[in-house]
C-alpha positions as CSV (number, residue, x, y, z in Angstrom):
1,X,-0.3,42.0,66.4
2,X,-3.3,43.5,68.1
3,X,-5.4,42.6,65.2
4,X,-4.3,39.0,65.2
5,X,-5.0,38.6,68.7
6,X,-8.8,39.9,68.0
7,X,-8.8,37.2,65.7
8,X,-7.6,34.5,67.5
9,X,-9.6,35.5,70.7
10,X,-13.0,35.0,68.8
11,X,-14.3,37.6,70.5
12,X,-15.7,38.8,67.6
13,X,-15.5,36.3,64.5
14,X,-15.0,37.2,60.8
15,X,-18.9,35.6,60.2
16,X,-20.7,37.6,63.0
17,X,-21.6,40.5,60.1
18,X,-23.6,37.2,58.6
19,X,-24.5,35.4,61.8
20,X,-24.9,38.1,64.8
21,X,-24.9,41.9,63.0
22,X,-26.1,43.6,66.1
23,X,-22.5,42.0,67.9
24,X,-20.6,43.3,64.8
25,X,-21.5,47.1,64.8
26,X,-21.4,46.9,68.6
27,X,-17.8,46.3,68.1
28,X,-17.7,48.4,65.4
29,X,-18.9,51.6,68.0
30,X,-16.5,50.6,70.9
31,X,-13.5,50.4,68.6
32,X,-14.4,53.4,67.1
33,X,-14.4,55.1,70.3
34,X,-11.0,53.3,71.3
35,X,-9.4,54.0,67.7
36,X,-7.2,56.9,69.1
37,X,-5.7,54.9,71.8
38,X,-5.4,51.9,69.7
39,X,-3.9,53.8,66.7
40,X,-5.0,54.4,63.7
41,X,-3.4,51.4,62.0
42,X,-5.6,49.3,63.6
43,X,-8.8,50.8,62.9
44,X,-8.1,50.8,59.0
45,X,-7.0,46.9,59.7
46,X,-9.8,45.9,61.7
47,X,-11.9,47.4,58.9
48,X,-10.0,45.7,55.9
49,X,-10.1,42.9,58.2
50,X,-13.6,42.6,59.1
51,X,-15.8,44.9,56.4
52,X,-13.9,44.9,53.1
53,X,-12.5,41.3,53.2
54,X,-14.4,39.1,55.1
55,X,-17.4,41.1,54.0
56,X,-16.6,40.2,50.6
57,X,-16.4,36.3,51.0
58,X,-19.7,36.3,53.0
59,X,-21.3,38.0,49.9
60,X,-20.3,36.3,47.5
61,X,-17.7,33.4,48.3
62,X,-18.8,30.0,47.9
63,X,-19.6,27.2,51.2
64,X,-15.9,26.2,51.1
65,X,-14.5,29.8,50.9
66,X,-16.8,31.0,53.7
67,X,-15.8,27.8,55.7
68,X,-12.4,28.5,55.0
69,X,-12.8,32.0,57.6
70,X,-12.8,29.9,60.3
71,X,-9.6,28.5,59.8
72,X,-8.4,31.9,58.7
73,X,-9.1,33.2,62.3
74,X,-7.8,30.5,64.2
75,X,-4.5,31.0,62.9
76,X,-4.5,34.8,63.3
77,X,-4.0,34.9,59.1
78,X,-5.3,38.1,57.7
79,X,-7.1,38.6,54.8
80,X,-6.8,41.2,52.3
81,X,-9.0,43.5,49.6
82,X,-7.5,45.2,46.7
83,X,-9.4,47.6,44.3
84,X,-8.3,49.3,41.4
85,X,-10.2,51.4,38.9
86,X,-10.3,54.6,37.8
87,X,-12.8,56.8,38.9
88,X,-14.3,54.0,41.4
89,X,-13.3,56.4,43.8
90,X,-11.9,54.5,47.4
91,X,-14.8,54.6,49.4
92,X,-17.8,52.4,47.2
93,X,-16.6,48.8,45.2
94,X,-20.3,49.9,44.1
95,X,-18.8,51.7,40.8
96,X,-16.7,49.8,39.7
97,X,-17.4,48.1,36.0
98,X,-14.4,46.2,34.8
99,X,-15.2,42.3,35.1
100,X,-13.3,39.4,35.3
101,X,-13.6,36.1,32.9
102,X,-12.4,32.9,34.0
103,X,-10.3,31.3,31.3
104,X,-9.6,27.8,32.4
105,X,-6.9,27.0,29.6
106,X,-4.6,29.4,31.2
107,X,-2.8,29.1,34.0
108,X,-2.5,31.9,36.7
């Protein structure tokens, strides 16, 4: 809940590591700080949230995926990042080398 009323306040938006960095790791340090009175559910959210999901769109999503964050945060809707490999290890997506093809004559 606390993390969906982040969201919704705009306070800090799910484009500010893009558009305003030095905002984002300000807000990075003072949750840090607050992370033992806020639990420490919500700092593992906040950084899913923030880091590892929206993160991940901004790098690579395309102009309608990235546009889609907004509406994303005005609904409170979270987001999500999943990796799975072995040996990637769960701190660095950096190592990981299984790719993904695209087959269009199947559907998923």
């Amino acid at each position: 809940e606390q993390l969906r009323k982040l969201l919704q306040s705009r306070l800090l938006t799910l484009t500010d590591l893009r558009d305003n960095p030095e905002k984002f790791f300000l807000a990075h340090r003072l949750l840090a700080e607050r992370a033992p009175v806020l639990g420490p559910g919500f700092w593992i959210r906040f950084t899913v949230q923030y880091n590892l999901f929206a993160g991940t769109v901004l790098a690579i999503g395309d102009d309608e995926q990235v546009a889609q964050l907004a509406e994303m945060q005005a609904g409170g809707l979270l987001g999500c990042f999943a990796l799975t490999e072995k040996l990637a290890g769960v701190s660095s997506g950096m190592v990981v080398q299984t790719t993904a093809t695209y087959d269009a004559g199947k559907d998923c």
